[in-house]
C-alpha positions in Angstrom: -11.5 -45.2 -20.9 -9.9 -46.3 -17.6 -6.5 -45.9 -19.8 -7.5 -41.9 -20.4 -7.7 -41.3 -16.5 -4.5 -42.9 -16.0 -3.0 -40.8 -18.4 -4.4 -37.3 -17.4 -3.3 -38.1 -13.6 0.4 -37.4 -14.1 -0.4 -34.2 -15.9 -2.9 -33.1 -13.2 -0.3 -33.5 -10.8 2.6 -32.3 -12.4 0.4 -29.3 -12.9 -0.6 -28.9 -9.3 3.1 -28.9 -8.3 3.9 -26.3 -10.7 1.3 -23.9 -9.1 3.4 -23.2 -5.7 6.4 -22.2 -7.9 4.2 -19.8 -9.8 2.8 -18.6 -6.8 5.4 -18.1 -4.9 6.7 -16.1 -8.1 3.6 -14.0 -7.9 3.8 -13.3 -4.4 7.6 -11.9 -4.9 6.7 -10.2 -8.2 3.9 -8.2 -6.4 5.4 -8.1 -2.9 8.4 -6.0 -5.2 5.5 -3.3 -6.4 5.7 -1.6 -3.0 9.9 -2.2 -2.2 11.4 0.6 -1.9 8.3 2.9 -2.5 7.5 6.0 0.1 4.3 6.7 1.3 3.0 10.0 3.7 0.7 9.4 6.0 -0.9 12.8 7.1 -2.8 12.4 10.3 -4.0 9.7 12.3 -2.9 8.9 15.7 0.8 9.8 17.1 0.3 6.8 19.5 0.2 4.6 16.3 2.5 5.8 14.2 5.3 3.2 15.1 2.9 0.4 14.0 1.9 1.9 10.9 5.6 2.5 9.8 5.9 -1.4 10.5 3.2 -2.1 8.4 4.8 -0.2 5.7 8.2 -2.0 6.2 6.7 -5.1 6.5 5.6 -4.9 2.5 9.1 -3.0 2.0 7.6 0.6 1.9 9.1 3.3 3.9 6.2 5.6 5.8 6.5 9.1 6.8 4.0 10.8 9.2 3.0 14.5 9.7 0.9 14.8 11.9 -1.7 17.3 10.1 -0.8 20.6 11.6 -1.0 19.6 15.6 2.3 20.3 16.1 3.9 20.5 12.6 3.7 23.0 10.6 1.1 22.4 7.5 3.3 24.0 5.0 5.8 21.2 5.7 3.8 18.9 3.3 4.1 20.6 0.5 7.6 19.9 0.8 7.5 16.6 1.6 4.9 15.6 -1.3 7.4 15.6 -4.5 9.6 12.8 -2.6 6.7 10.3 -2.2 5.2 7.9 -3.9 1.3 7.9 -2.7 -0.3 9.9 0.0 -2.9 8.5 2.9 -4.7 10.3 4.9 -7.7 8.6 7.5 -10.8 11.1 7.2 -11.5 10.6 10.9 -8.2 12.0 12.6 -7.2 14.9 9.8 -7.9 18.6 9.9 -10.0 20.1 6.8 -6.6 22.7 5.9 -4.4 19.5 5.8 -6.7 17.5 3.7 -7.2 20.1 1.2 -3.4 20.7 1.3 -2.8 17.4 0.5 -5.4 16.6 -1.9 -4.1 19.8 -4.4 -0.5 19.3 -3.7 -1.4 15.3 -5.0 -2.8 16.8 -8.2 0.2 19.4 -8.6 2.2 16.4 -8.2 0.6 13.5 -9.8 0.9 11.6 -7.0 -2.1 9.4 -5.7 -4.3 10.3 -3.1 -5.5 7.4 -1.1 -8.4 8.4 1.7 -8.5 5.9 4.3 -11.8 5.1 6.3 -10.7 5.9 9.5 -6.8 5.7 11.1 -7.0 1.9 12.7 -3.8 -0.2 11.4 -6.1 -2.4 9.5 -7.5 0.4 7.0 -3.4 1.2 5.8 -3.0 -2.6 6.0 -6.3 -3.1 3.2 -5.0 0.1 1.4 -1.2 -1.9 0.9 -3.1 -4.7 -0.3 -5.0 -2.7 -2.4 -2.5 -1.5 -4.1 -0.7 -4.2 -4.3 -3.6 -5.7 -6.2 -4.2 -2.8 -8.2 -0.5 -3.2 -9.2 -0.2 -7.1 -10.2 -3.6 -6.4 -12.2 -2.4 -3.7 -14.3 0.8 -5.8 -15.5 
């Protein structure tokens, strides 16, 4: 018996320092799910914008804000809809017209609608995981 042990130890460890290679496969497989992607963000905070577009780059996405008709026009989304990937919009900081934009324009589109909790950094952060997960599990 003592012979069995000794003999499953190398395998245990050669497994174990296999694991960070696949990992760090993993990692770069589902860090590539979002590069390159474009994501609208319509609403939120204007005082936050600049760290939610860092967010974005940071898992290689590119962000674009409208600010849900404060000071651009509404109309502008429908525009901008057909170029992006997934849509987010915080229910706390959004008006009822630009939500309602946004959600039909998504279903003329087929583009995903994402509703965020509120418009902190974490809630887009969760949502990029989130998708991120929802991407590595459906390959």
């Amino acid at each position: 018996m003592g012979d069995k042990r000794q003999q499953l130890k190398p395998k245990q460890k050669q497994s174990r320092e296999a694991e960070p290679r696949n990992a760090s496969v993993a990692v770069k497989t589902q860090e590539a799910r979002l590069e390159g992607r474009s994501f609208l963000y319509v609403g939120g905070r204007d005082c936050q914008v600049a760290h939610l577009r860092q967010i974005a780059s940071s898992h290689g996405a590119e962000l674009i804000h409208h600010d849900g008709g404060l000071r651009e026009a509404v109309s502008r989304i429908d525009n901008i809809l057909p170029s992006v990937d997934c849509v987010f919009c915080p229910i706390d900081c959004i008006s009822h017209d630009a939500c309602l934009r946004v959600k039909s324009g998504c279903k003329k589109w087929g583009k995903a609608f994402v509703p965020l909790r509120n418009g902190s950094k974490s809630s887009l952060e969760r949502a990029f995981l989130d998708l991120k997960a929802a991407g590595s599990a459906a390959s």
